[in-house]
Backbone bond lengths (Angstrom), bond angles and torsions (degrees), N, CA, C in turn:
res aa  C-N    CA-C-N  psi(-1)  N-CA   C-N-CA  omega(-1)  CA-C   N-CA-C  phi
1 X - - - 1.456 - - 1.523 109.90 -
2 X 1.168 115.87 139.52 1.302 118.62 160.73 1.506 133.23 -160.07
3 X 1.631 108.74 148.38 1.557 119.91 -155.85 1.583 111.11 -112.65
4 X 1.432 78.05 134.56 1.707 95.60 168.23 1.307 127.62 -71.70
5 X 1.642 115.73 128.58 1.058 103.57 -145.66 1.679 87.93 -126.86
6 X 1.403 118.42 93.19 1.942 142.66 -174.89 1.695 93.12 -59.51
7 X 0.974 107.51 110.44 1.969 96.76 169.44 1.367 102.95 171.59
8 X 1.124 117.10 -168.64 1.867 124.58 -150.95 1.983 86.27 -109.20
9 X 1.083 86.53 146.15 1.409 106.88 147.12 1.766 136.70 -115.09
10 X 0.795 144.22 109.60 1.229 143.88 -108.87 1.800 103.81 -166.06
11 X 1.407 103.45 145.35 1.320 122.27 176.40 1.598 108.79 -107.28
12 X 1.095 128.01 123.75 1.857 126.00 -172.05 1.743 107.05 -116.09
13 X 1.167 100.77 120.97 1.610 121.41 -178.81 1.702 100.33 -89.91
14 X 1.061 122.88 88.37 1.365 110.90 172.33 0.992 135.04 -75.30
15 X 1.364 154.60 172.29 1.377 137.98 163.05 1.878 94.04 -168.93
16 X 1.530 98.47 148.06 1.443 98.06 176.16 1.566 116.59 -125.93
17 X 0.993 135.36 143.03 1.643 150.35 -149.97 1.321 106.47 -104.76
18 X 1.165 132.00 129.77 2.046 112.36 -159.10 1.670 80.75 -106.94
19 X 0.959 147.96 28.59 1.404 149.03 175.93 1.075 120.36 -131.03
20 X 2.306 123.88 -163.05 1.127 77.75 -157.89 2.165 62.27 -136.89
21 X 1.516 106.86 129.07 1.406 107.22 179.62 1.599 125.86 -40.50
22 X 1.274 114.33 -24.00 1.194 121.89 176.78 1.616 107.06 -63.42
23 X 1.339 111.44 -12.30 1.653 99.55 -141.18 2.044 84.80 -101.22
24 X 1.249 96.15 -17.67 1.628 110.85 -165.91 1.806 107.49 -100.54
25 X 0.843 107.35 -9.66 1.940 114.65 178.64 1.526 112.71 -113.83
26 X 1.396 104.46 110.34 1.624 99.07 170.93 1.286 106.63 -106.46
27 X 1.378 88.06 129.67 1.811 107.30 178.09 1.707 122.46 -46.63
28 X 1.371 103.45 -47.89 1.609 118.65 154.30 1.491 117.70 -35.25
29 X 1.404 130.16 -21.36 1.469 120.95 -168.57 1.798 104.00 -138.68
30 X 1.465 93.67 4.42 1.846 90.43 166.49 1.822 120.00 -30.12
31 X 1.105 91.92 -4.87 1.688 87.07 -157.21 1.334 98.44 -100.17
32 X 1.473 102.79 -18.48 2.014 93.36 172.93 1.443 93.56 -145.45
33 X 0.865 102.69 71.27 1.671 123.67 160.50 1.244 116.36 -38.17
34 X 1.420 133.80 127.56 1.459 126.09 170.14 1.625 88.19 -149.21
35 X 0.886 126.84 138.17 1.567 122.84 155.54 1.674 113.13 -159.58
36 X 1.323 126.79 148.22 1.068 119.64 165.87 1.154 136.20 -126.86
37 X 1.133 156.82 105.85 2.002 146.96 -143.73 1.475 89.50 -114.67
38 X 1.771 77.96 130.64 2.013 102.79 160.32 1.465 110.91 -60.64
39 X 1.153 142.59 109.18 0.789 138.30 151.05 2.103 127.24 -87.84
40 X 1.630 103.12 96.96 1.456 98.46 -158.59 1.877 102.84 -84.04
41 X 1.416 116.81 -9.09 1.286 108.26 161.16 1.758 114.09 -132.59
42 X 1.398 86.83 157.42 1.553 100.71 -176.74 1.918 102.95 -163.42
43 X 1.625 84.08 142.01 1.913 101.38 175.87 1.374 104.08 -156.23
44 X 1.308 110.87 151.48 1.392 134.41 174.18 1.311 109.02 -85.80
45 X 1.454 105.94 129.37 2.119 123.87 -175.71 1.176 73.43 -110.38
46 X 1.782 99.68 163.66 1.180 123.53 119.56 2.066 119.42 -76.06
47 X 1.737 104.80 144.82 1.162 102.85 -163.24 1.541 92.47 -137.33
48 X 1.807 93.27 -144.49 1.670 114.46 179.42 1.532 94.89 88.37
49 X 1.177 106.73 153.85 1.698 117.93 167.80 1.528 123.71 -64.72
50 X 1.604 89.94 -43.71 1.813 89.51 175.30 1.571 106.80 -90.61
51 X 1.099 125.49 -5.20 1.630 98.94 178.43 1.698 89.65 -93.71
52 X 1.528 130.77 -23.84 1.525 115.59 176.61 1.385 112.15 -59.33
53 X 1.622 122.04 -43.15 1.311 126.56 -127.95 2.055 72.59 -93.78
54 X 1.246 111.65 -54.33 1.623 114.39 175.44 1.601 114.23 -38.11
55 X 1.256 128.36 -36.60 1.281 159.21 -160.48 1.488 98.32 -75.56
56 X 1.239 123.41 -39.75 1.667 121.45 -153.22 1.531 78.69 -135.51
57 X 1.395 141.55 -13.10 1.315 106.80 172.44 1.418 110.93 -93.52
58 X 1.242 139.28 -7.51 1.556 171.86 -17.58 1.946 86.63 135.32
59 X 1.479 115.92 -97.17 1.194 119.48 -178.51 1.688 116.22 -60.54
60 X 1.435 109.79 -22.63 1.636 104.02 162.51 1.718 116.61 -61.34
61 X 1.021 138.26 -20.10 1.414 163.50 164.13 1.771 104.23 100.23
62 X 1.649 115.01 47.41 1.137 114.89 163.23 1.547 111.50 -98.38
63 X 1.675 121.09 -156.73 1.341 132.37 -151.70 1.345 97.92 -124.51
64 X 1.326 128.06 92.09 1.663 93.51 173.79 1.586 87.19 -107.30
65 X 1.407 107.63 178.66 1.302 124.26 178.19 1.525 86.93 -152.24
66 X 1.448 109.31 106.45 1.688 133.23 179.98 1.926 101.55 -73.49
67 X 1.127 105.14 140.32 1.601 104.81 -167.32 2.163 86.33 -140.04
68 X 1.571 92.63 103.64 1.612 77.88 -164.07 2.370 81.02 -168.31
69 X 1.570 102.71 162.03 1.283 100.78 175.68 1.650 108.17 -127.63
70 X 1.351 64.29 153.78 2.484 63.50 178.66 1.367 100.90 -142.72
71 X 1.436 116.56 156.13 1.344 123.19 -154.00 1.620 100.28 -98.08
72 X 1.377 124.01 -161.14 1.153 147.42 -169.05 1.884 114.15 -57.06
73 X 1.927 96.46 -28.10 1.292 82.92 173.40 1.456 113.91 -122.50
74 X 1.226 97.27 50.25 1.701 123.89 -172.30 1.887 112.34 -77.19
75 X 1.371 104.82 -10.78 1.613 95.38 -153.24 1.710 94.67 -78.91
76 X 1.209 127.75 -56.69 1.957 115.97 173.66 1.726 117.31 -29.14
77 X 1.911 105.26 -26.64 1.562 103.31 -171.72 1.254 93.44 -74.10
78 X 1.316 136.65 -35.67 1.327 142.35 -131.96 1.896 101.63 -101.40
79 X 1.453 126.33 -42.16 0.778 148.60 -177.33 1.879 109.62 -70.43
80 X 1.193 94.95 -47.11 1.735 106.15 175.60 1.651 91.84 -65.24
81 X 0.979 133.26 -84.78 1.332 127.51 -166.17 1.515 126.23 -41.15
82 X 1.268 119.76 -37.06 1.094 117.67 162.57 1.514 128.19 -99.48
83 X 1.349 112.82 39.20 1.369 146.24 175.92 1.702 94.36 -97.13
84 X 1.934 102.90 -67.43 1.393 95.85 -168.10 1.619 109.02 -88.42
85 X 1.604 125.37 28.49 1.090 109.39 137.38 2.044 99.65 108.74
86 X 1.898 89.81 23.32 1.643 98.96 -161.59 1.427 98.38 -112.65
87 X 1.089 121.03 102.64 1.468 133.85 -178.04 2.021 106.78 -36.74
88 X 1.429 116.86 123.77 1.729 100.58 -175.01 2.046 96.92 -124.79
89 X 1.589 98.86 30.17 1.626 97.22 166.20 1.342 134.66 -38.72
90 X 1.861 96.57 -27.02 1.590 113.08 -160.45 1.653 92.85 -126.96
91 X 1.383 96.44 43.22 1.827 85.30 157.76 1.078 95.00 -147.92
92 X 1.564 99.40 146.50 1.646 122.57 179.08 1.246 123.87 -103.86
93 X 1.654 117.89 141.47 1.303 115.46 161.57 1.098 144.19 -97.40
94 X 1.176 114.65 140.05 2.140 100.00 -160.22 1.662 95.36 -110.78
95 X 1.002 126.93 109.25 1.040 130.34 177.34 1.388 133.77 -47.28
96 X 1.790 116.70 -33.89 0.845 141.20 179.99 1.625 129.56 -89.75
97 X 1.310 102.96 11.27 1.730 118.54 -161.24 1.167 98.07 -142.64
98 X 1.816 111.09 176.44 1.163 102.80 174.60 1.154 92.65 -141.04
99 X 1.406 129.23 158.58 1.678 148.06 -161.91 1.560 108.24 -64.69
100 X 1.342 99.84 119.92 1.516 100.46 -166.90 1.663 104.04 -56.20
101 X 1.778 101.42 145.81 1.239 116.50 161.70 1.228 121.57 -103.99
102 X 1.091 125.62 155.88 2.037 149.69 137.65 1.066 94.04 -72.99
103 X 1.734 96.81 153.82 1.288 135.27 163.04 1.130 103.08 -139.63
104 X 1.623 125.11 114.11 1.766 118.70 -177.50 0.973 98.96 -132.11
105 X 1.361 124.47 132.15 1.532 146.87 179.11 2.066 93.17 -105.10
106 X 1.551 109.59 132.59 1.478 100.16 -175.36 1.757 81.61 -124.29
107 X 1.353 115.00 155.10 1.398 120.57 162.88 1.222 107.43 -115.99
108 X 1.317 113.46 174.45 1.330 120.22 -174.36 1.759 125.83 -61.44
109 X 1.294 103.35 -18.11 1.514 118.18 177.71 1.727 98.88 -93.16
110 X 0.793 112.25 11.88 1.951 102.12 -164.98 1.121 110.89 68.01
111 X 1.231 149.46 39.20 1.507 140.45 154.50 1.464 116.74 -109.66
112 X 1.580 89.75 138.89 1.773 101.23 -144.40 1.953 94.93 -102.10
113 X 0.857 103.79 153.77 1.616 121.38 158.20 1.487 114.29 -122.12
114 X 1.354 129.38 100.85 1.165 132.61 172.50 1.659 117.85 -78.47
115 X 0.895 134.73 169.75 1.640 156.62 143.79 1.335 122.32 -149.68
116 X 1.689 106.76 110.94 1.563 114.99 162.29 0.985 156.42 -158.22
117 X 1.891 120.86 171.17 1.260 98.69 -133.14 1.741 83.00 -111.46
118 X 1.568 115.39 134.88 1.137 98.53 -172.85 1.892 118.89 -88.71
119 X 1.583 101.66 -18.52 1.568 109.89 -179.83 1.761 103.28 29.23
120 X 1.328 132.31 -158.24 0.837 143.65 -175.95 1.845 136.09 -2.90
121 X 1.521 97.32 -18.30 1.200 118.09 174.91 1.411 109.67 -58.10
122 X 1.274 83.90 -65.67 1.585 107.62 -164.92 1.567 112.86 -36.39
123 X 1.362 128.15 -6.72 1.262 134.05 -165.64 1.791 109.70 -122.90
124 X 1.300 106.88 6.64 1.110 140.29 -155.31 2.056 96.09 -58.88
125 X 1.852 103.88 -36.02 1.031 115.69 176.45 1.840 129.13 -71.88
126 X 1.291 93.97 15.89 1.875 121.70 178.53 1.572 85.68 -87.90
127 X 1.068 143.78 -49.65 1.717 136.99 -167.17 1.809 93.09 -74.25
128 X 1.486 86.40 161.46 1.585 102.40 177.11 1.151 95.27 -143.92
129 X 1.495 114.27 156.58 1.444 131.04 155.23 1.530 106.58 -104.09
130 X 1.204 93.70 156.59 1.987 117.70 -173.54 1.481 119.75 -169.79
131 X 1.423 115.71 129.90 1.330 107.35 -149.31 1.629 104.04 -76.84
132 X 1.140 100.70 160.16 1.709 114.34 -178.83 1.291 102.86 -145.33
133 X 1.426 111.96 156.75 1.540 131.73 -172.81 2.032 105.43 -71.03
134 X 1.272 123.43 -17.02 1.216 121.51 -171.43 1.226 104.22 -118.92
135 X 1.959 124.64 -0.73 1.275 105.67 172.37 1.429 114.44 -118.44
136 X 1.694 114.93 122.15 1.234 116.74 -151.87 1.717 102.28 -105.38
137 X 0.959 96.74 -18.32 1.776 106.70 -166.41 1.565 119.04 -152.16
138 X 1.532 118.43 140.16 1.306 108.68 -165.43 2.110 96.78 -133.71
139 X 1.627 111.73 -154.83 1.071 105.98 -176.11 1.645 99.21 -165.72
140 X 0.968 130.58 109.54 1.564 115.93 169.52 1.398 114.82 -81.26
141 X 1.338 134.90 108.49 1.293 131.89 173.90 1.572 110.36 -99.91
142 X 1.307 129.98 153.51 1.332 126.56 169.27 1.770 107.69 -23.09
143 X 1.600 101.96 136.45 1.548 114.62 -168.30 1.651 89.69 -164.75
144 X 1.276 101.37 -178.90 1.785 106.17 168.43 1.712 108.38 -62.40
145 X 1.089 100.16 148.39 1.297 108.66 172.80 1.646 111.94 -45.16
146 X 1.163 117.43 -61.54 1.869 108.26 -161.12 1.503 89.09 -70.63
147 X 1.609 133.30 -41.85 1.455 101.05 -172.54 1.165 110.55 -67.23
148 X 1.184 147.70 -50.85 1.414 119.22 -176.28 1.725 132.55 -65.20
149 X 1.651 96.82 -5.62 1.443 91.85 157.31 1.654 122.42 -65.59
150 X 1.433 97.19 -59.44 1.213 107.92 162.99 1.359 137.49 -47.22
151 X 1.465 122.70 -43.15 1.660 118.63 177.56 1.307 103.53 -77.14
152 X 1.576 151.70 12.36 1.024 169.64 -116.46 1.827 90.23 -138.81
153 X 1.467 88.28 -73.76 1.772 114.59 -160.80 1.810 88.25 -60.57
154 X 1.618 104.27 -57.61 1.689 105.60 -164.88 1.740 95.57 -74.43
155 X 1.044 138.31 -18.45 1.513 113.07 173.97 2.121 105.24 -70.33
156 X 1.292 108.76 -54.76 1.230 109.91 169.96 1.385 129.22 -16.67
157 X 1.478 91.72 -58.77 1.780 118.84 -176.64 1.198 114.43 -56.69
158 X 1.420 113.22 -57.46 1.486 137.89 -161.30 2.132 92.23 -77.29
159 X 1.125 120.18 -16.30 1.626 132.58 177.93 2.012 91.14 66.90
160 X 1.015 93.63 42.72 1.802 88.26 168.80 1.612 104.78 -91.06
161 X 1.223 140.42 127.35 1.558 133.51 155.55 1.488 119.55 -66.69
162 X 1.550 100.01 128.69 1.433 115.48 176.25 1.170 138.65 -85.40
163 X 1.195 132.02 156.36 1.650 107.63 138.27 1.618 130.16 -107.04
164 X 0.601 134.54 130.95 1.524 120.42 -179.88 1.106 124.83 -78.59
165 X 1.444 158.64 118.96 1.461 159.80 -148.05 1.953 96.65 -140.84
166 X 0.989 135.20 96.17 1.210 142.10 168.82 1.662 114.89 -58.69
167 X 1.348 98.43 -48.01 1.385 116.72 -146.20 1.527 119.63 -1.71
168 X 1.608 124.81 -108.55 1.374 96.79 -161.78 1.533 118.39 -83.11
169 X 1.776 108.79 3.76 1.802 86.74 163.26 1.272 122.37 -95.91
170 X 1.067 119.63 33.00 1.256 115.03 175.88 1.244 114.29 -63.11
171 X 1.704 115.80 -59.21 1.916 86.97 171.29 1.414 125.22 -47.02
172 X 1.440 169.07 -11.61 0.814 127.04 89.64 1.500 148.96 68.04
173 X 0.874 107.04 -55.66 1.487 128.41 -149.71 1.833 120.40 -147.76
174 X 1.249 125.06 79.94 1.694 135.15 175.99 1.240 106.74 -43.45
175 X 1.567 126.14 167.41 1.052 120.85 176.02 1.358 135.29 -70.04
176 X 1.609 105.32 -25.00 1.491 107.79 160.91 1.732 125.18 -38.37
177 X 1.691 92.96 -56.96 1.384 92.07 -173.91 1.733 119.15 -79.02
178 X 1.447 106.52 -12.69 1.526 102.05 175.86 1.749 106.88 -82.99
179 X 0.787 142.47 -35.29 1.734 153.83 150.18 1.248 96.15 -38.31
180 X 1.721 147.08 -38.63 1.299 117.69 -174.70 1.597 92.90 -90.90
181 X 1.367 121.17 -37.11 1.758 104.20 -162.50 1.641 96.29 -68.03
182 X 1.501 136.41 -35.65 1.282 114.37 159.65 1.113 139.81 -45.25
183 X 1.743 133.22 -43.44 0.969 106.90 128.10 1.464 173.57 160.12
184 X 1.409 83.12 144.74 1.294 107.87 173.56 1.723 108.31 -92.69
185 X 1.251 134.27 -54.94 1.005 143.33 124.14 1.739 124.55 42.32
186 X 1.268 140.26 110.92 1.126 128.60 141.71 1.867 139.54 -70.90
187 X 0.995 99.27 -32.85 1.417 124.65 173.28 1.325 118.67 -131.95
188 X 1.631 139.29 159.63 1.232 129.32 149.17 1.620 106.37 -132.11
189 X 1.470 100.49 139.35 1.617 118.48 -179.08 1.575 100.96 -94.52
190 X 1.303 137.78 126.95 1.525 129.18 123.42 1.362 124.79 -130.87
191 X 1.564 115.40 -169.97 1.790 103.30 175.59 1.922 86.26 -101.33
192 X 1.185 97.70 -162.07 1.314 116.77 -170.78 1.600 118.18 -57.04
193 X 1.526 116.23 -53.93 1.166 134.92 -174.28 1.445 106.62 -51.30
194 X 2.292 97.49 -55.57 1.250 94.10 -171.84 1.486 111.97 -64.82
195 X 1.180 123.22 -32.32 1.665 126.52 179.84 1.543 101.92 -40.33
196 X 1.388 116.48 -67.26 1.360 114.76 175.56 1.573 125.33 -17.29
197 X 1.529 91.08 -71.16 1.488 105.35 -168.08 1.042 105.00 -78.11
198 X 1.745 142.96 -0.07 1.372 126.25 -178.72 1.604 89.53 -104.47
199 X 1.168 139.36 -8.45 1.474 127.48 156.26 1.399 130.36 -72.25
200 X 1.344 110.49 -42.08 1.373 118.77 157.73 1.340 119.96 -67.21
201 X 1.524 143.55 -4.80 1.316 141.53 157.36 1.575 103.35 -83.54
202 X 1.674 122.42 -49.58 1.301 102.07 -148.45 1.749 86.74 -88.19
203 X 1.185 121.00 -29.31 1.518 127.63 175.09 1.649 106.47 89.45
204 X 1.802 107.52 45.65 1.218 122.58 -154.74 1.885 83.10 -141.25
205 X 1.181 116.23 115.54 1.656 103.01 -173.78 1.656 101.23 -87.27
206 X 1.400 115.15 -157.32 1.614 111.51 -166.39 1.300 104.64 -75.80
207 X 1.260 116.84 -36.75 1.861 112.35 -167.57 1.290 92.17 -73.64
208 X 1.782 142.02 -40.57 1.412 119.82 -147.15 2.166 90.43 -85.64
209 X 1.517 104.21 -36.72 1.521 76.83 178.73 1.455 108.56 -82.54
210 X 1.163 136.52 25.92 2.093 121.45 157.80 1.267 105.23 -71.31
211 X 1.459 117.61 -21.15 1.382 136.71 -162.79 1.530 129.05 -86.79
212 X 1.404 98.98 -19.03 1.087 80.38 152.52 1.797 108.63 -148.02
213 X 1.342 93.15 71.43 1.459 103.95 161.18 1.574 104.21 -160.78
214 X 1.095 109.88 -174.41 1.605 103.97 -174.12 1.318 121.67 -80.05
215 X 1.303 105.24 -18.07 1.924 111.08 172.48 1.532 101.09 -176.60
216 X 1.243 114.04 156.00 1.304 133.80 179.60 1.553 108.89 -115.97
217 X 1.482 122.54 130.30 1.802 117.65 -172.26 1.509 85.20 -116.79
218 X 1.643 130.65 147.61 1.158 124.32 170.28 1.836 82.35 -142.30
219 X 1.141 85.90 139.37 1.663 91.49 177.28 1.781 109.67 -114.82
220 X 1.539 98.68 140.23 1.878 89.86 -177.49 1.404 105.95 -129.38
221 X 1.483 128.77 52.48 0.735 112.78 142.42 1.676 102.85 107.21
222 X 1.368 113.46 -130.58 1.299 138.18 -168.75 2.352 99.86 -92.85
223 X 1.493 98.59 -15.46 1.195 107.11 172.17 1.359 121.99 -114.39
224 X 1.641 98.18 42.25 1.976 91.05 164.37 1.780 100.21 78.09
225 X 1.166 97.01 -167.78 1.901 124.49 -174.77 1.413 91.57 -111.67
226 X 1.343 84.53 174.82 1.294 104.76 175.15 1.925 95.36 -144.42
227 X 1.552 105.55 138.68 1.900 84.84 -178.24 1.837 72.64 -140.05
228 X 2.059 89.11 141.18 0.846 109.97 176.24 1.444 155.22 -96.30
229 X 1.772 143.14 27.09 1.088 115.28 -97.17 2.074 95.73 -129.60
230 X 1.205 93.07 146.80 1.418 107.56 -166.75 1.854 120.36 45.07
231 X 1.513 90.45 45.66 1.976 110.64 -176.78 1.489 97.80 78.56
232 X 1.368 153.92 -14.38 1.278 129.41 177.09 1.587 104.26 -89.07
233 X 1.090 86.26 143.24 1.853 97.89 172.27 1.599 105.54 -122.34
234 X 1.965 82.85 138.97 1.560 112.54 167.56 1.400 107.25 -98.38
235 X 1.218 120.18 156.35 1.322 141.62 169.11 1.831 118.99 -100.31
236 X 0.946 122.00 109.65 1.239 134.58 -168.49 1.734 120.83 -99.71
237 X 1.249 127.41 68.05 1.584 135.56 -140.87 1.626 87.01 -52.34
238 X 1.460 125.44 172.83 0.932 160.82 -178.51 1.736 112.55 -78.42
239 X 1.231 147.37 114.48 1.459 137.85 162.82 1.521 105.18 -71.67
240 X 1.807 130.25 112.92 1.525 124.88 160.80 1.549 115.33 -40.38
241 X 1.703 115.28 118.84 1.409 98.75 160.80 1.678 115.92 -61.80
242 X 1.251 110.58 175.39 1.441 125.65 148.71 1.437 116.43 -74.82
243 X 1.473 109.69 -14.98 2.067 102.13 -175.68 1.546 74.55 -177.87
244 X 1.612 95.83 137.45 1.519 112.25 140.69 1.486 112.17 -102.14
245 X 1.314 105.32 126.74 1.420 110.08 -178.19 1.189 90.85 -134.60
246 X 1.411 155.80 -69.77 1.572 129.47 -173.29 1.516 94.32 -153.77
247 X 1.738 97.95 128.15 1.603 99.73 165.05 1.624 128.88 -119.07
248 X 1.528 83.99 75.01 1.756 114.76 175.94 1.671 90.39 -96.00
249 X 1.537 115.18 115.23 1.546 118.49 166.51 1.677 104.53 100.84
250 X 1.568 104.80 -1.07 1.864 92.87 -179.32 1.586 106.09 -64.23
251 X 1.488 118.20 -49.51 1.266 98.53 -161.90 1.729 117.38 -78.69
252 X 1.421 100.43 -7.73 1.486 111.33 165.81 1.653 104.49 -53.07
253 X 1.371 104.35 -78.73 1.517 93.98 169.44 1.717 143.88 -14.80
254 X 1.062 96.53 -58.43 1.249 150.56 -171.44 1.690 82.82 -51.58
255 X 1.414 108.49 -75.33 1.445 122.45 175.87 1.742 124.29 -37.43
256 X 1.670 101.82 -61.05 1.187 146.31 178.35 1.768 88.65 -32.74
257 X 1.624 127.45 -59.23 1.122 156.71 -152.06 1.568 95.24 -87.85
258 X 1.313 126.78 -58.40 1.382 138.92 -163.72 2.166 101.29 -61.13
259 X 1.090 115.57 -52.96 1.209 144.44 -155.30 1.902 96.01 -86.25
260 X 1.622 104.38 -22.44 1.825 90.30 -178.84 1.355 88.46 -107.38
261 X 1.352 130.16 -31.35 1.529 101.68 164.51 1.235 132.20 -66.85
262 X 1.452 114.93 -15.94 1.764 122.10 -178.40 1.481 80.56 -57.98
263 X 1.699 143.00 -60.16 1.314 140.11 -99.71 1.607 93.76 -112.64
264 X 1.618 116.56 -21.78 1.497 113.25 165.25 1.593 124.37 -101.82
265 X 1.564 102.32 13.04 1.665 119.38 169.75 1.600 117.58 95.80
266 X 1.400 109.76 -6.64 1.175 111.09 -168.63 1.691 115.37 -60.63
267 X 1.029 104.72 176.10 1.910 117.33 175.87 1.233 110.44 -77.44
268 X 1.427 91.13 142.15 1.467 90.50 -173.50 1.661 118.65 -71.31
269 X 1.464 115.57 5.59 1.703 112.87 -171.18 1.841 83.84 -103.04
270 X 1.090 136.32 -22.36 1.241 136.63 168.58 1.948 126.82 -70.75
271 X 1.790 89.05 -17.33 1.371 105.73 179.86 1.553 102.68 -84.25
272 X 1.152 111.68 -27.91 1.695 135.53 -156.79 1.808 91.61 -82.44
273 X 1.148 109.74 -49.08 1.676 114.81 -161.35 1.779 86.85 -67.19
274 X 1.461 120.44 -44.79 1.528 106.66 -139.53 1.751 81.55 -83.10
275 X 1.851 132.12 -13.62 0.908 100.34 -171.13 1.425 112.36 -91.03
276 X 1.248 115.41 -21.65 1.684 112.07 170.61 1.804 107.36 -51.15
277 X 0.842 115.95 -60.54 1.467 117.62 165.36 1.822 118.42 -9.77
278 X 1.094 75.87 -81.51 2.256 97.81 159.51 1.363 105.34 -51.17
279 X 1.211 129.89 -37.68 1.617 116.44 -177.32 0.920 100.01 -74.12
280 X 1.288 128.39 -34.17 1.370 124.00 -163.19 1.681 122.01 -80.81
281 X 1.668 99.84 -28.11 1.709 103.97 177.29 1.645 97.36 -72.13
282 X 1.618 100.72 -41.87 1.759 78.26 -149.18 1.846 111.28 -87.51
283 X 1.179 104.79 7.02 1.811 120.46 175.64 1.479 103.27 -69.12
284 X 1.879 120.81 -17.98 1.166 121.42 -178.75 1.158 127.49 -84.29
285 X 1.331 90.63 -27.37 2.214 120.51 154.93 1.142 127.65 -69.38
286 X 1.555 92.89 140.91 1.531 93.85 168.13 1.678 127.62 -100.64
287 X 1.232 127.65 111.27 0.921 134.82 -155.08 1.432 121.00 97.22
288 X 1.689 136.30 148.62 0.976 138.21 -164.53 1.470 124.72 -80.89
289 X 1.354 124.12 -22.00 1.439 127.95 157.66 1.464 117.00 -116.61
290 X 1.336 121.91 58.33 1.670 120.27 152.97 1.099 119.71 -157.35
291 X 1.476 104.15 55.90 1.507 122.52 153.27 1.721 100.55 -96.85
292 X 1.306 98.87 175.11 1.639 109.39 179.12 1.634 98.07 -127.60
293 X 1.397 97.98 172.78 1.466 110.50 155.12 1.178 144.51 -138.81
294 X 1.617 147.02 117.90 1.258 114.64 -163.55 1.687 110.54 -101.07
295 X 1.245 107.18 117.32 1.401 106.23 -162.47 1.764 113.29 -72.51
296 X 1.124 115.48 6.93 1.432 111.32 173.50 1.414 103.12 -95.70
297 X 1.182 117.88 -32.05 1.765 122.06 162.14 1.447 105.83 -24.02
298 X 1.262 101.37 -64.61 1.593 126.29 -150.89 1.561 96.38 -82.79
299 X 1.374 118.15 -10.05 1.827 118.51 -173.68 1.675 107.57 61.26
300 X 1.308 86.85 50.40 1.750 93.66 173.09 1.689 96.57 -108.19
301 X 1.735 102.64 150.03 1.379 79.22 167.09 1.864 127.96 -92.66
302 X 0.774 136.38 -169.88 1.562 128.81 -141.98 1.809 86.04 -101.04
């Protein structure tokens, strides 16, 4: 089996903040904001949601097939992936753009400041989905806005089951339109915050949307998942890393994990365990695709 995986491909500028942002922003002067952080290290990942979430479903020994565009200086993204063996049929090149970047500022607590530039994304709605005999399951992760309206409507069509992953475009998106990608929807993924704000848009709290999709994943962080299903909630404990060193790409992971257990039938509180697991290797990394995995660790078979 294998899933389409709707999401950005992306170049990530990292940099880390030896402080702690809170300590540098006064709430009193939000209104004329100026601030600037030393940042004494910085390196270039490869990123995006779908080349992470492809990335970790990839070393789990599932199928993704990444459905995502990259611009003019896309060809090293393109080449790495099908190095480790990640089909890139369904990614496009825009000739005229260049492959969206990140900008992530990390502080010492893990709280991130992003900036980005989406270039090439944005066209993201040039790919189509259409059903095929080998693709059983897909995922919308942050992408340009119209494609994920759209791969939404064409996963529906095509009767492929989804998941939906909003994450950071969800603002974005009124309640009208978050109430239809629910659903439309087989599942929905967010972390906590986004849970928040996708209840207060659709005006549907966590139990009424588990309800009407097949499960709800809310991730919290340093406390495990939470999986949701027909309004009761499970609690999903947390795996200890060995090191937090930066969690740029955990919940990608996280995903990566969610999407290969959808693909061998398992439960979704069993999908939940193997993805804390994944949060937990790759939070020990730096950067979002160069952790490893050893899948007999994990009681996968080889």
């Amino acid at each position: 089996m294998a899933s389409i995986i709707c999401g950005s491909l992306a170049f990530d500028t990292i940099m880390n903040f030896e402080g702690r942002f809170a300590q540098q922003i006064m709430p009193e002067q939000l209104h004329i904001l100026n601030v600037s952080f030393l940042v004494p290290s910085l390196r270039r990942d490869f990123g995006g949601c779908a080349g992470n979430i492809a990335y970790s479903l990839r070393q789990l020994g599932g199928t993704p097939l990444p459905m995502a565009t990259v611009g003019l200086d896309g060809d090293g993204y393109l080449q790495r992936m099908r190095a480790q063996g990640i089909n890139t049929e369904f990614v496009c090149t825009i000739a005229d753009a260049y492959t969206a970047q990140a900008m992530i500022i990390t502080d010492i607590d893990n709280n991130q400041i992003n900036g980005f530039h989406p270039g090439a994304m944005e066209q993201a709605w040039r790919t189509r989905i259409m059903a095929r005999s080998d693709i059983q399951l897909g995922i919308i992760a942050p992408d340009g806005r119209d494609a994920m309206v759209q791969h939404a409507e064409q996963f529906a069509a095509a009767q492929i089951p989804f998941v939906f992953d909003p994450g950071q475009q969800l603002p974005r998106f009124d309640g009208a339109e978050l109430r239809h990608f629910v659903e439309l929807s087989s599942w929905v993924a967010v972390n906590d915050y986004e849970g928040k704000m996708l209840s207060d848009r659709t005006g549907w709290d966590t139990a009424e949307i588990s309800r009407r999709v097949r499960g709800l994943i809310v991730t919290i962080g340093a406390e495990g998942s939470e999986v949701w299903i027909s309004g009761e909630k499970t609690h999903v404990p947390a795996v200890k890393a060995m090191a937090v060193v930066d969690p740029t790409g955990c919940g990608d992971a996280y995903r990566g994990a969610l999407l290969y257990g959808l693909e061998q039938g398992w439960s979704l509180q069993r999908c939940a365990e193997l993805g804390n697991r994944l949060g937990s290797i790759k939070i020990a990394q730096r950067g979002p695709q160069n952790y490893s995995i050893d899948r007999a660790s994990l009681g996968l078979s080889a």
